[in-house]
PDB file as gemmi writes it, atoms N, CA and C in Angstrom:
CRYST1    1.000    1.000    1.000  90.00  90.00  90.00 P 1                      
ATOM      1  N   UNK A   1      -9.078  11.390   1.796  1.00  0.00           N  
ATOM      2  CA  UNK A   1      -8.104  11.355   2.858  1.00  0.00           C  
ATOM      3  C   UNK A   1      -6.721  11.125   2.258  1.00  0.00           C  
ATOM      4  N   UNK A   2      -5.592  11.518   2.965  1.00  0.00           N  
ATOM      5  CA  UNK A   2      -4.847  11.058   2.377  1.00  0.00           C  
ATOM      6  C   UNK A   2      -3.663  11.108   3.598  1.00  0.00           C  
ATOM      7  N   UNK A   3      -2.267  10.470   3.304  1.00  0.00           N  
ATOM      8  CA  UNK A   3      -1.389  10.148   4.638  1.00  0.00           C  
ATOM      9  C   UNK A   3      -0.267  10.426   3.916  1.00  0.00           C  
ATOM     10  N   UNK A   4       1.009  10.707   5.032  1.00  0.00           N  
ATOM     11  CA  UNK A   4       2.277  10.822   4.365  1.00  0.00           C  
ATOM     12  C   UNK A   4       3.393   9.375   5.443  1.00  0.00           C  
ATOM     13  N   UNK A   5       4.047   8.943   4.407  1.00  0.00           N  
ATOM     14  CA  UNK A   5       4.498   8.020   4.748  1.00  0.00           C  
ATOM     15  C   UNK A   5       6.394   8.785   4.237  1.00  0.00           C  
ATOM     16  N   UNK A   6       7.403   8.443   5.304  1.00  0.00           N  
ATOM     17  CA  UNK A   6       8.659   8.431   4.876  1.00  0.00           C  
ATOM     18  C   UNK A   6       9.114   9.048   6.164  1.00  0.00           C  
ATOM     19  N   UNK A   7      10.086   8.354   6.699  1.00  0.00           N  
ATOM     20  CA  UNK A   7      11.010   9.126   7.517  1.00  0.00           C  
ATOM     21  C   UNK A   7      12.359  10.115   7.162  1.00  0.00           C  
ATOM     22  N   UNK A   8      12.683  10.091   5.764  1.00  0.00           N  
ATOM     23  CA  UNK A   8      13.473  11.027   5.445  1.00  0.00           C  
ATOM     24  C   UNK A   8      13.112  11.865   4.496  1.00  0.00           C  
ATOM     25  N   UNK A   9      12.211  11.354   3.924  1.00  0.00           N  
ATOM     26  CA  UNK A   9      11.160  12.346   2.599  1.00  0.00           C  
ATOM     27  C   UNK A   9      10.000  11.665   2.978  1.00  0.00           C  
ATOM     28  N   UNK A  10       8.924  12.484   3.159  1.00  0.00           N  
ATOM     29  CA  UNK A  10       7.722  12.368   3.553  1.00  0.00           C  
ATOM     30  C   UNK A  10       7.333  12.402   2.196  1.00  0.00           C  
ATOM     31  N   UNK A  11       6.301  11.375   1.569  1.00  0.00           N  
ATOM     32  CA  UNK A  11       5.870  11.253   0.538  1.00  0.00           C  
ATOM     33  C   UNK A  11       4.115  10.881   0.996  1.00  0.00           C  
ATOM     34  N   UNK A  12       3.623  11.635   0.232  1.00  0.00           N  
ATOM     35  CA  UNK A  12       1.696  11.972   0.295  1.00  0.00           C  
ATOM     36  C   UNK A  12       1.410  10.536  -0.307  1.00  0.00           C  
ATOM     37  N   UNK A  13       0.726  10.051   0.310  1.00  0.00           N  
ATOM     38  CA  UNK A  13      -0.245   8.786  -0.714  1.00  0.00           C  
ATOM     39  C   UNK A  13      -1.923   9.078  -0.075  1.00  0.00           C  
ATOM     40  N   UNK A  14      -2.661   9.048  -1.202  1.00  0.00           N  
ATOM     41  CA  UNK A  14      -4.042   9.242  -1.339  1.00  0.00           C  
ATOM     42  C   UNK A  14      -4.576   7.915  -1.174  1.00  0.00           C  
ATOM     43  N   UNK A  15      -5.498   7.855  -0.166  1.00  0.00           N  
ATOM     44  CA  UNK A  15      -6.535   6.795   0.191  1.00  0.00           C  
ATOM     45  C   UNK A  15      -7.230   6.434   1.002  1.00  0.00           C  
ATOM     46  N   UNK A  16      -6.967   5.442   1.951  1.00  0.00           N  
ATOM     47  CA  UNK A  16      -7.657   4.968   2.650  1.00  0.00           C  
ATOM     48  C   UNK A  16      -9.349   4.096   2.054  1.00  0.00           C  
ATOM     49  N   UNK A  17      -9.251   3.741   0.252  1.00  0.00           N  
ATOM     50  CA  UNK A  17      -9.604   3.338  -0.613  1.00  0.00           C  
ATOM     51  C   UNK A  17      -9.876   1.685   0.292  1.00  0.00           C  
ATOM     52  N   UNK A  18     -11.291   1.532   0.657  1.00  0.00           N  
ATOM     53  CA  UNK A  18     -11.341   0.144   1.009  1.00  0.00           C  
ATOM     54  C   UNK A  18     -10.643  -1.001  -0.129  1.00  0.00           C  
ATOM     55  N   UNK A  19      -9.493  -1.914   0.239  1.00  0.00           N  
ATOM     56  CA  UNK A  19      -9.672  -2.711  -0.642  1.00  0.00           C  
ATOM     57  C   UNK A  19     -10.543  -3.490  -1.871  1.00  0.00           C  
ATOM     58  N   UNK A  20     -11.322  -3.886  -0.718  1.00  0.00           N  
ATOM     59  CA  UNK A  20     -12.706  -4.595  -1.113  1.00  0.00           C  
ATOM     60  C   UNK A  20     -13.436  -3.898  -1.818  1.00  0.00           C  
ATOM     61  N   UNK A  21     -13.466  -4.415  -3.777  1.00  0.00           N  
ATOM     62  CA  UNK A  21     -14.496  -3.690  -4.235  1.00  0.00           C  
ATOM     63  C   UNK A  21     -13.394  -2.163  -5.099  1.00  0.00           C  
ATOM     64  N   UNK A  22     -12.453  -2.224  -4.755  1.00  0.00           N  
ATOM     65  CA  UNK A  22     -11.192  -1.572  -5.178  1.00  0.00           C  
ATOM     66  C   UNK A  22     -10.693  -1.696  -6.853  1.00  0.00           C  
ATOM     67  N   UNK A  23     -10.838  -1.125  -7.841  1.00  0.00           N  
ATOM     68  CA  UNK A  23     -10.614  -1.044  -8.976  1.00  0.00           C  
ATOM     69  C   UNK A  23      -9.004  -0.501  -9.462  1.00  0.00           C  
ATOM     70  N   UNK A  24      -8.180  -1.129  -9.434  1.00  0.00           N  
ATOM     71  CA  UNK A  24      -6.582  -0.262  -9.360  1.00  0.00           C  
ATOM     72  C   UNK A  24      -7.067   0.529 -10.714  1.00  0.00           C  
ATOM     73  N   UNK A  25      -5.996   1.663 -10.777  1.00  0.00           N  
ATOM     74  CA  UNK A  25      -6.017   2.054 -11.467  1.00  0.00           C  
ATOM     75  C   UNK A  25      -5.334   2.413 -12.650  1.00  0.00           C  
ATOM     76  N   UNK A  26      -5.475   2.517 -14.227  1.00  0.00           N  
ATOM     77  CA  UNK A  26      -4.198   2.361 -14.816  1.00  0.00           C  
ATOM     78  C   UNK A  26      -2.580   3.235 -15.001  1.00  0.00           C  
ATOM     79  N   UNK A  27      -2.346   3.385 -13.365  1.00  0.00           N  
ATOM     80  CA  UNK A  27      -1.399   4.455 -13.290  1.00  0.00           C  
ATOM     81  C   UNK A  27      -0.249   4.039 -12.902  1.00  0.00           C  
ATOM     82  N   UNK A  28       1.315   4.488 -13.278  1.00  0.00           N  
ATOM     83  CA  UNK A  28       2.421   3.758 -12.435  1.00  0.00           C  
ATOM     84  C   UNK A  28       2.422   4.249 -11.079  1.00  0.00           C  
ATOM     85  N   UNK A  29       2.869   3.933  -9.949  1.00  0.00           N  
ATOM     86  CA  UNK A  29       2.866   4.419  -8.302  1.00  0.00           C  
ATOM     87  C   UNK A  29       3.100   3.343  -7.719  1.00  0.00           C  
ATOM     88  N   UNK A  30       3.529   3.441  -6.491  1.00  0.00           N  
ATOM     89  CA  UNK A  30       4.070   3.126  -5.120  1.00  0.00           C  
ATOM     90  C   UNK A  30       2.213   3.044  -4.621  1.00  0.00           C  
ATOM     91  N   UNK A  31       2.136   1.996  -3.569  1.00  0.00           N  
ATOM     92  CA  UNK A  31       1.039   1.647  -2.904  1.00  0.00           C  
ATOM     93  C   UNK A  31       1.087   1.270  -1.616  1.00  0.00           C  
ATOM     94  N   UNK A  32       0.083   1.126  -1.239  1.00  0.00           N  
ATOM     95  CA  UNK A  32       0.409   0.436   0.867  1.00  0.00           C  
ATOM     96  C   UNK A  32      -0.814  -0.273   0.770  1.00  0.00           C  
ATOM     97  N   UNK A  33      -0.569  -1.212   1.255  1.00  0.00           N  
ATOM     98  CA  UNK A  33      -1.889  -1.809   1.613  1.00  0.00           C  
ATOM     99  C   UNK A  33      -1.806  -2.109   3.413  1.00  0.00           C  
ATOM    100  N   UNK A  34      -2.997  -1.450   3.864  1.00  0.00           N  
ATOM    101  CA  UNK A  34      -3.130  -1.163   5.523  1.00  0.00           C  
ATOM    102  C   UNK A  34      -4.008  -1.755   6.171  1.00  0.00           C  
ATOM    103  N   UNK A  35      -4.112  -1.631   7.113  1.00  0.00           N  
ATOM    104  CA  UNK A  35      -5.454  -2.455   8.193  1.00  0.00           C  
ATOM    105  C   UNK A  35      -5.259  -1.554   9.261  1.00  0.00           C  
ATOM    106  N   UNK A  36      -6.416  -1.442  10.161  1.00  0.00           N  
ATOM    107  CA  UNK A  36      -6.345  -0.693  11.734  1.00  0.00           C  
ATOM    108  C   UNK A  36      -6.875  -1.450  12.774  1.00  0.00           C  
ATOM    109  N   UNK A  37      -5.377  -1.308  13.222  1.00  0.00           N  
ATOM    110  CA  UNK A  37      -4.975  -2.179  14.313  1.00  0.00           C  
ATOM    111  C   UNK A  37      -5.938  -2.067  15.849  1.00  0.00           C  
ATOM    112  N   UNK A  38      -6.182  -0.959  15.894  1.00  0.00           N  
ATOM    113  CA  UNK A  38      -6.887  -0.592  16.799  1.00  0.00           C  
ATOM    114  C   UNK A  38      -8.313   0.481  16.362  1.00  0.00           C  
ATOM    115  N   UNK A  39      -9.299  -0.227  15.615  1.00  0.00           N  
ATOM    116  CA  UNK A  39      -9.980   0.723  14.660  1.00  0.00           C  
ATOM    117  C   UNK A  39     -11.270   1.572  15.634  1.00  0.00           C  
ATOM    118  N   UNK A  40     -11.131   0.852  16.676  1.00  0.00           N  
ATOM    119  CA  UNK A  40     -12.105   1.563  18.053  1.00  0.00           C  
ATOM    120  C   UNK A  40     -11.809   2.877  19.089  1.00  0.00           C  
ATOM    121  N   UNK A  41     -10.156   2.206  18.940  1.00  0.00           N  
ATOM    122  CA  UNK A  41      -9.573   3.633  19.336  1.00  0.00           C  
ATOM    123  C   UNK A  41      -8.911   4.469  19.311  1.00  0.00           C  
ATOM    124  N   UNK A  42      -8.463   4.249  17.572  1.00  0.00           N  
ATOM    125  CA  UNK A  42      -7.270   4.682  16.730  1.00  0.00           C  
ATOM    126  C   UNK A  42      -8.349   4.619  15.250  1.00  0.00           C  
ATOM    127  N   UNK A  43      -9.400   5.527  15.236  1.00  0.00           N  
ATOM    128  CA  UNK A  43     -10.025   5.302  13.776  1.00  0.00           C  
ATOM    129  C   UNK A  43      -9.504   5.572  12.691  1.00  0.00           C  
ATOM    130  N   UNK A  44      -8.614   6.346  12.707  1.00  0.00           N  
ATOM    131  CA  UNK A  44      -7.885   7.164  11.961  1.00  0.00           C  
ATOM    132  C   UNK A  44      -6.582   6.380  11.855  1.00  0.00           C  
ATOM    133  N   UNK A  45      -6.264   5.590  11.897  1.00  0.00           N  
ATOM    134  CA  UNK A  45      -4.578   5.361  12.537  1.00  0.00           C  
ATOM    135  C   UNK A  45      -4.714   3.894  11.429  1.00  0.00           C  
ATOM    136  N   UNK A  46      -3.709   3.659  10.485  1.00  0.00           N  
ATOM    137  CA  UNK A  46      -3.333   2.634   9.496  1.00  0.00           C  
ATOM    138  C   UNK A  46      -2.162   2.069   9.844  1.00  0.00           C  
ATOM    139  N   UNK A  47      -2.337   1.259   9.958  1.00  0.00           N  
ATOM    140  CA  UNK A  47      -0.695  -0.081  10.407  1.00  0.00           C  
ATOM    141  C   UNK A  47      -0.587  -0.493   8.497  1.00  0.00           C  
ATOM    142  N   UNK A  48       0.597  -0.087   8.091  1.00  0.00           N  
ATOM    143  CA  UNK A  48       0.712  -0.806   7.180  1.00  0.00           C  
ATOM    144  C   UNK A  48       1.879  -1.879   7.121  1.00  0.00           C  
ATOM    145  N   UNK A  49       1.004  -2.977   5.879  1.00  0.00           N  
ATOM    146  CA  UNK A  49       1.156  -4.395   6.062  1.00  0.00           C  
ATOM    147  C   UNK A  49       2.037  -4.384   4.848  1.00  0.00           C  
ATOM    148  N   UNK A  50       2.150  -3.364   3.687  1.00  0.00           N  
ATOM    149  CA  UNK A  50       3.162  -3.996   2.769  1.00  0.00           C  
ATOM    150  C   UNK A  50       2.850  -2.938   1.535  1.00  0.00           C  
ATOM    151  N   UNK A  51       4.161  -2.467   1.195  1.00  0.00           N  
ATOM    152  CA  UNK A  51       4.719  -1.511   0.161  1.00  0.00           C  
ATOM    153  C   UNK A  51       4.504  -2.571  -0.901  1.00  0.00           C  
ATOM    154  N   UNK A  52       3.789  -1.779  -2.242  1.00  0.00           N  
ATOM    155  CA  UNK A  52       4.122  -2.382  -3.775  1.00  0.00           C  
ATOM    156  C   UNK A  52       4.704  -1.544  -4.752  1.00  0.00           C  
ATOM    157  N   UNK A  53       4.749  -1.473  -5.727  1.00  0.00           N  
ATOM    158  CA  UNK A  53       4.918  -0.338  -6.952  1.00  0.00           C  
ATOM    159  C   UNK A  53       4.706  -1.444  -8.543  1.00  0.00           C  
ATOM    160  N   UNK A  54       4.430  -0.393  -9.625  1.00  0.00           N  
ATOM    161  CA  UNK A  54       4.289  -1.029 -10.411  1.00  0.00           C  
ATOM    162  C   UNK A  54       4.082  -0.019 -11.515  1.00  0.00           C  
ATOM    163  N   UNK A  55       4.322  -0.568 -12.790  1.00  0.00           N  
ATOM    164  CA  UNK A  55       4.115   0.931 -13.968  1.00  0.00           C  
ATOM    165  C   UNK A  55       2.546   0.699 -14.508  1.00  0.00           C  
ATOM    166  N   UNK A  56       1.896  -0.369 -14.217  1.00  0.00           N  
ATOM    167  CA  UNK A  56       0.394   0.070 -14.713  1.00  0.00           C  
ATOM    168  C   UNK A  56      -0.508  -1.101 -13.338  1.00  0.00           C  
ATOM    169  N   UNK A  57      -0.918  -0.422 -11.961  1.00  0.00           N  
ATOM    170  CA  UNK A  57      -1.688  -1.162 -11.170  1.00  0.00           C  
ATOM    171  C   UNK A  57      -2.734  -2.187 -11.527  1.00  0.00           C  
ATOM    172  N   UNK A  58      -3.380  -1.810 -12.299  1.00  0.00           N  
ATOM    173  CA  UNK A  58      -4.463  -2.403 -12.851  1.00  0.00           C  
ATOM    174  C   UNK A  58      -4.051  -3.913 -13.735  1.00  0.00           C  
ATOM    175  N   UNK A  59      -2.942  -4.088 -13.831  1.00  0.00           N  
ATOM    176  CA  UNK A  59      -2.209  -5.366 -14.889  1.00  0.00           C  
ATOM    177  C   UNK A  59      -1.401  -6.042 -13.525  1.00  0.00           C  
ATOM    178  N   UNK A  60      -1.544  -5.237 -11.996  1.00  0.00           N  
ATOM    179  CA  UNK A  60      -0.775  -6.024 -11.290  1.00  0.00           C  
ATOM    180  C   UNK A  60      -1.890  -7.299 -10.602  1.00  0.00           C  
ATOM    181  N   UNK A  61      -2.830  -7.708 -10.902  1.00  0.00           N  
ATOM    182  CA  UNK A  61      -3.734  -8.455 -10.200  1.00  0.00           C  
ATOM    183  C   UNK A  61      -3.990  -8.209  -8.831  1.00  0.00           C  
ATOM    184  N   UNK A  62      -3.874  -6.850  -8.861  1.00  0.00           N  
ATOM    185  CA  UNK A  62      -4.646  -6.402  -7.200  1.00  0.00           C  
ATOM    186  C   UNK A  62      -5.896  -6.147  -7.540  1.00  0.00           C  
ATOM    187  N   UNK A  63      -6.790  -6.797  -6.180  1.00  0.00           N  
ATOM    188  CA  UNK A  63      -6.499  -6.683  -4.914  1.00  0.00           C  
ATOM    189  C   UNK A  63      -5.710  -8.133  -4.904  1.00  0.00           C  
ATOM    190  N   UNK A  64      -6.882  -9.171  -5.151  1.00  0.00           N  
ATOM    191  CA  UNK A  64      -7.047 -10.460  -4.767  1.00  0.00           C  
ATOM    192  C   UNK A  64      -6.195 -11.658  -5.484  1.00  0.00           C  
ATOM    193  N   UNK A  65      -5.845 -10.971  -6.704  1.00  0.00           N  
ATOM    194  CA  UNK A  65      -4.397 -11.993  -7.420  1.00  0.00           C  
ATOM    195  C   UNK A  65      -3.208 -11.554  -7.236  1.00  0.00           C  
ATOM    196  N   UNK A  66      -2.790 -11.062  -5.984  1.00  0.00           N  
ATOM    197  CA  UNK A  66      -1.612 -10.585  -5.883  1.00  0.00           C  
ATOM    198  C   UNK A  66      -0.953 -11.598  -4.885  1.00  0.00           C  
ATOM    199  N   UNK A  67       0.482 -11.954  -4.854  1.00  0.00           N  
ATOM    200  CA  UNK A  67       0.818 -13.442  -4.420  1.00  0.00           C  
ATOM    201  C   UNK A  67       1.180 -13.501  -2.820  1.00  0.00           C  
ATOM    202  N   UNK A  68       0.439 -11.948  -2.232  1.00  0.00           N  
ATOM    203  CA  UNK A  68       0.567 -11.710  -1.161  1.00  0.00           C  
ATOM    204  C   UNK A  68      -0.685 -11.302  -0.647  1.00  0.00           C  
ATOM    205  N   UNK A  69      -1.856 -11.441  -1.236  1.00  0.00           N  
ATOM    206  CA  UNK A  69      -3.501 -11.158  -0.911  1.00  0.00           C  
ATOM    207  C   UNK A  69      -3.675 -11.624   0.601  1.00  0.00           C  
ATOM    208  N   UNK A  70      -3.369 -13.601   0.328  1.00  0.00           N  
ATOM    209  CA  UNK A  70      -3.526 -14.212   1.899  1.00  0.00           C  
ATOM    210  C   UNK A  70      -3.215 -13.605   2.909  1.00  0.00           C  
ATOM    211  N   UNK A  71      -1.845 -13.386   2.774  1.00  0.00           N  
ATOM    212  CA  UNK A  71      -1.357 -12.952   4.024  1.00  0.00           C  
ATOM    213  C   UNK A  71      -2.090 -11.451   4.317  1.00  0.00           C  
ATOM    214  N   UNK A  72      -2.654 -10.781   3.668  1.00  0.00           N  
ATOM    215  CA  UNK A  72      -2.622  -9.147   4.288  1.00  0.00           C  
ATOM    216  C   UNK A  72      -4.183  -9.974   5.169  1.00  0.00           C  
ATOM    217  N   UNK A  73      -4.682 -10.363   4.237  1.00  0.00           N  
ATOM    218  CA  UNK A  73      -6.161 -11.072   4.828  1.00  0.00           C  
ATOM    219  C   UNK A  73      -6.298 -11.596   5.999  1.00  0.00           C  
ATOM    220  N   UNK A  74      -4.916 -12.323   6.518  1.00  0.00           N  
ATOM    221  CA  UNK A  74      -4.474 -12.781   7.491  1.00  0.00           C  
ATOM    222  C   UNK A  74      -4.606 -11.938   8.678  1.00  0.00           C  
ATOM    223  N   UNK A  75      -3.363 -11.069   8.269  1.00  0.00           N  
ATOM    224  CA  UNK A  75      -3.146 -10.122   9.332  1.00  0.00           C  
ATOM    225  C   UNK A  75      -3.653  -9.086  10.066  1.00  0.00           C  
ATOM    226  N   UNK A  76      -5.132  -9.033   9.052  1.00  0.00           N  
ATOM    227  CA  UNK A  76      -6.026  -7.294   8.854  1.00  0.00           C  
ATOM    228  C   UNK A  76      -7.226  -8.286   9.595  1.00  0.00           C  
ATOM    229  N   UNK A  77      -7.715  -9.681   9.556  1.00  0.00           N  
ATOM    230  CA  UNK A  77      -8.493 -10.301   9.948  1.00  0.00           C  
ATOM    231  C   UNK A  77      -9.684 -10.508   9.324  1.00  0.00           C  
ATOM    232  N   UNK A  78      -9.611 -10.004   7.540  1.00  0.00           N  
ATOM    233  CA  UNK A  78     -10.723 -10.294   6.622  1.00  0.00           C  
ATOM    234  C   UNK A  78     -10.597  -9.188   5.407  1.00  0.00           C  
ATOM    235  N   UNK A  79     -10.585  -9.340   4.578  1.00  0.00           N  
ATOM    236  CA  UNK A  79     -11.060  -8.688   3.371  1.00  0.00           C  
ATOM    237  C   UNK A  79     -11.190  -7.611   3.469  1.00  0.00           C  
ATOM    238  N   UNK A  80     -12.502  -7.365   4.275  1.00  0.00           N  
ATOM    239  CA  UNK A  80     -12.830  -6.102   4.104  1.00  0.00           C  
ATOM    240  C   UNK A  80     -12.640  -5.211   5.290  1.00  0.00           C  
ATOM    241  N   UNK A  81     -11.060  -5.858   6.061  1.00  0.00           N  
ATOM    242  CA  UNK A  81     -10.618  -4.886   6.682  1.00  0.00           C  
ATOM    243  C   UNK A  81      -9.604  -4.322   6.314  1.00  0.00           C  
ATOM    244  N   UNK A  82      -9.161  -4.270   5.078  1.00  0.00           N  
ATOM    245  CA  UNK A  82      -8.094  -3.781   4.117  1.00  0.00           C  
ATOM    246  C   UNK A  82      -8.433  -2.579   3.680  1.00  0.00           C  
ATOM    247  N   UNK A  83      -7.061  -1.872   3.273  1.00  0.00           N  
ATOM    248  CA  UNK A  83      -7.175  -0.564   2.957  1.00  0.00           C  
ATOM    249  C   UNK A  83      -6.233  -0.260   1.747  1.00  0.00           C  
ATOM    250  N   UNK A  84      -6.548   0.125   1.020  1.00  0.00           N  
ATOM    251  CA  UNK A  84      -4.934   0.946  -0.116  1.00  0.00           C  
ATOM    252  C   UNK A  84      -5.359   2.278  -0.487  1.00  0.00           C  
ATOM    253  N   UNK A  85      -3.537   2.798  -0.300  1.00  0.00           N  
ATOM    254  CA  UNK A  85      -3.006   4.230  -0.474  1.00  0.00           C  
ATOM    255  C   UNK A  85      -2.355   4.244  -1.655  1.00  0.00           C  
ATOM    256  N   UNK A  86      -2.381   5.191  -2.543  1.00  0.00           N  
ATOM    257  CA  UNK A  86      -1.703   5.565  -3.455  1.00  0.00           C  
ATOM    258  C   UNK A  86      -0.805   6.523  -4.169  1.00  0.00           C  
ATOM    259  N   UNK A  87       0.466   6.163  -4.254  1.00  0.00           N  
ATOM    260  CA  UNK A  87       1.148   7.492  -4.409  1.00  0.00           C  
ATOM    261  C   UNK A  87       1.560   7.755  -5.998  1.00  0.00           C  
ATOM    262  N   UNK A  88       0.781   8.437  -6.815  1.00  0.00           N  
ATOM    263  CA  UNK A  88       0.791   8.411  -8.688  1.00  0.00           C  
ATOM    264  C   UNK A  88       2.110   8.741  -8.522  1.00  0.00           C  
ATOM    265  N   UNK A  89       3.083   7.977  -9.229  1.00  0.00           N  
ATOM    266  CA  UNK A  89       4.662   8.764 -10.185  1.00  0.00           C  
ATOM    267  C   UNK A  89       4.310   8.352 -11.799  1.00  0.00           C  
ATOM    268  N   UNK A  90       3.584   9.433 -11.819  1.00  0.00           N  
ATOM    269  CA  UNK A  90       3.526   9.364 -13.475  1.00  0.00           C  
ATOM    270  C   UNK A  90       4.728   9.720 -14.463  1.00  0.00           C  
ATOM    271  N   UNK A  91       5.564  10.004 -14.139  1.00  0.00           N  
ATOM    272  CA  UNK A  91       6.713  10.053 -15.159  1.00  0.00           C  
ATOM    273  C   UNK A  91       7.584   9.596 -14.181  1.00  0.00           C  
ATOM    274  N   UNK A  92       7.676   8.474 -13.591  1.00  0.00           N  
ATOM    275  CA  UNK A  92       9.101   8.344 -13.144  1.00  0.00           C  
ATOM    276  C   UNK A  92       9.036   7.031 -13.500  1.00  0.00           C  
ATOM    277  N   UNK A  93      10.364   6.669 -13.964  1.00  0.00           N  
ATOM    278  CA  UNK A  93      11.256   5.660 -13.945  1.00  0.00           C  
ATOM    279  C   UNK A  93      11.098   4.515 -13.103  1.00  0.00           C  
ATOM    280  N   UNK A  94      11.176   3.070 -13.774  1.00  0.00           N  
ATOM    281  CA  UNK A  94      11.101   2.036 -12.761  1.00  0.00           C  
ATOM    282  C   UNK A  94      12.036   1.669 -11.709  1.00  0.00           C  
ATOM    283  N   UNK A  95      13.157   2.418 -11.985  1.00  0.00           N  
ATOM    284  CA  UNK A  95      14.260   2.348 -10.928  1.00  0.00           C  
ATOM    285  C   UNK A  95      13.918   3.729  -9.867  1.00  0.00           C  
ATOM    286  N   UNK A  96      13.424   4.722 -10.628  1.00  0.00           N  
ATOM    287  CA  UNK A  96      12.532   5.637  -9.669  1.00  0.00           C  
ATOM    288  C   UNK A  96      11.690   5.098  -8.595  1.00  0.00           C  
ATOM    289  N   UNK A  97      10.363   4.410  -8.948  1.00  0.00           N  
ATOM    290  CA  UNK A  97       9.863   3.929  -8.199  1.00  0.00           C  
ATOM    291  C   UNK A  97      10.349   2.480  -7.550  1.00  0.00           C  
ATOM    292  N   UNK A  98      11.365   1.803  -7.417  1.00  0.00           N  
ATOM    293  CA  UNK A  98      11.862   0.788  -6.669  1.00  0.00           C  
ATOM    294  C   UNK A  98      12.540   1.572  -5.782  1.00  0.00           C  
ATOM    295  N   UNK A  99      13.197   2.370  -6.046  1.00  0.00           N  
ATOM    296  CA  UNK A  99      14.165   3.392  -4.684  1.00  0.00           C  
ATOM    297  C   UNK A  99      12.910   4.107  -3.789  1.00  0.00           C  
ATOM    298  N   UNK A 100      11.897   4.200  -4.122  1.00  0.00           N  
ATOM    299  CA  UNK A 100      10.834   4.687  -3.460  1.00  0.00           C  
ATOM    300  C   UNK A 100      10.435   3.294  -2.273  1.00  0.00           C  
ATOM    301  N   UNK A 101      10.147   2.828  -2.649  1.00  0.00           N  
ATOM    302  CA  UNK A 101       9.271   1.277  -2.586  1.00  0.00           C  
ATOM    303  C   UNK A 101      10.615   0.811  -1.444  1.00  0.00           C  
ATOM    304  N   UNK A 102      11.708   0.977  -1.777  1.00  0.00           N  
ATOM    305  CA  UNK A 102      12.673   0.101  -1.064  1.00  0.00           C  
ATOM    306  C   UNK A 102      12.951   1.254   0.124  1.00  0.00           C  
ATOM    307  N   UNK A 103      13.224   2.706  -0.088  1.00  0.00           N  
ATOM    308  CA  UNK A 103      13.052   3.072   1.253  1.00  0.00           C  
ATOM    309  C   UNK A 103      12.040   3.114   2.236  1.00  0.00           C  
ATOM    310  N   UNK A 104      10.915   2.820   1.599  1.00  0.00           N  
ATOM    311  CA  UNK A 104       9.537   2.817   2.606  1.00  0.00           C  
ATOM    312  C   UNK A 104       9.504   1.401   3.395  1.00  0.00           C  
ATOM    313  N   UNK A 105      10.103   0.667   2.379  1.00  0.00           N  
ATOM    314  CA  UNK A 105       9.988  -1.034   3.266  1.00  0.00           C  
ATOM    315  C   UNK A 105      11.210  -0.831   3.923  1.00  0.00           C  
ATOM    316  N   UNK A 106      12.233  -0.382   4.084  1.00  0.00           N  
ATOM    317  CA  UNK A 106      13.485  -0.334   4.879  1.00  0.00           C  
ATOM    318  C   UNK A 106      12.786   0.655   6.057  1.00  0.00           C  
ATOM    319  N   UNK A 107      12.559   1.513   6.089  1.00  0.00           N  
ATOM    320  CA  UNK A 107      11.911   2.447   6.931  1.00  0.00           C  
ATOM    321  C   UNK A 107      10.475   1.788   7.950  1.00  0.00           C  
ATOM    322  N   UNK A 108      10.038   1.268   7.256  1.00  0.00           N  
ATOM    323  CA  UNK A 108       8.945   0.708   8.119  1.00  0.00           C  
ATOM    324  C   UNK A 108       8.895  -0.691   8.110  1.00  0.00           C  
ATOM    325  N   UNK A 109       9.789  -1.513   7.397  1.00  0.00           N  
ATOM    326  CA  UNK A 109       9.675  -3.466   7.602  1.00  0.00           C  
ATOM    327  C   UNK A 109       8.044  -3.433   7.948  1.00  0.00           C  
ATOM    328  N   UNK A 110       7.377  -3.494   6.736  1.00  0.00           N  
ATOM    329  CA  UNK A 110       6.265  -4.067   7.034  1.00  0.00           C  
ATOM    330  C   UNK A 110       5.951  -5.234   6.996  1.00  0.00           C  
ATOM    331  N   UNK A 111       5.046  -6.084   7.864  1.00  0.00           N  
ATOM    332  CA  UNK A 111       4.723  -7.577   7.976  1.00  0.00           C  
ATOM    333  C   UNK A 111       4.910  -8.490   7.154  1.00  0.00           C  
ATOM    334  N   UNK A 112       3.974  -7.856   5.672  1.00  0.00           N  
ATOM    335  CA  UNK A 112       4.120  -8.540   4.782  1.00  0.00           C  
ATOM    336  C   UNK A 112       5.252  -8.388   3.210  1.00  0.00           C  
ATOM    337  N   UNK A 113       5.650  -7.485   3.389  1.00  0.00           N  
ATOM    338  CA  UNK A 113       6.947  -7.515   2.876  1.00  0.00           C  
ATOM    339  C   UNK A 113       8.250  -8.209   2.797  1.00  0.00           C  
ATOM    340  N   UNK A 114       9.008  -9.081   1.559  1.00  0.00           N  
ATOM    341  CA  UNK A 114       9.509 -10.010   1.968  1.00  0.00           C  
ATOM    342  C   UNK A 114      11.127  -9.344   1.757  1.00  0.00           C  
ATOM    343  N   UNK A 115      11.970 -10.169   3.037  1.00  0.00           N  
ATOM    344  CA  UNK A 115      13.225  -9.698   2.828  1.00  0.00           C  
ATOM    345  C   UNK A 115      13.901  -9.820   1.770  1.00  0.00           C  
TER     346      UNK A 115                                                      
END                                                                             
């Protein structure tokens, strides 16, 4: 599966990757981590809880050592109602992917995203 996220550049991220049990992978990219808000009558439909990025996922301590785990856990109502999307920028720049990362959280203020 995969979703496009951006109100002025629509950018593809691949997933819907249950958290739980989730192996990052060693790639740089932009991420979402989601929950469904209404998963009975919106199965399809991801509320996301919070934009990341990083140049190697797998060294970022996701899922569960990330210093924002609680809260998505919080908000999604357990573990294993979590979701992550992934968008690979394999050759881009870390200021590449922060201008990514910062228009998606400006664009959507997600929950757990901090000002």
């Amino acid at each position: 599966m995969s979703i496009s996220w951006g109100k002025t550049n629509r950018i593809k991220f691949a997933g819907a990757f249950k958290l739980e049990g989730w192996a990052p992978p060693n790639i740089q990219a932009v991420y979402a981590i989601t929950y469904k808000r209404d998963p009975d009558n919106r199965p399809n439909s991801h509320t996301v809880l919070y934009f990341g990025h990083g140049s190697d996922l797998a060294e970022q301590g996701l899922p569960w050592n990330h210093e924002d785990s609680s809260l998505w856990i919080d908000f999604a109502g357990g573990r294993a109602e979590l979701y992550v999307f992934v968008h690979p920028m394999p050759a881009a720049t870390q200021l590449e992917r922060w201008r990514l990362h910062e228009q998606l959280v400006c664009e959507y203020s997600p929950a757990c995203n901090r000002p």
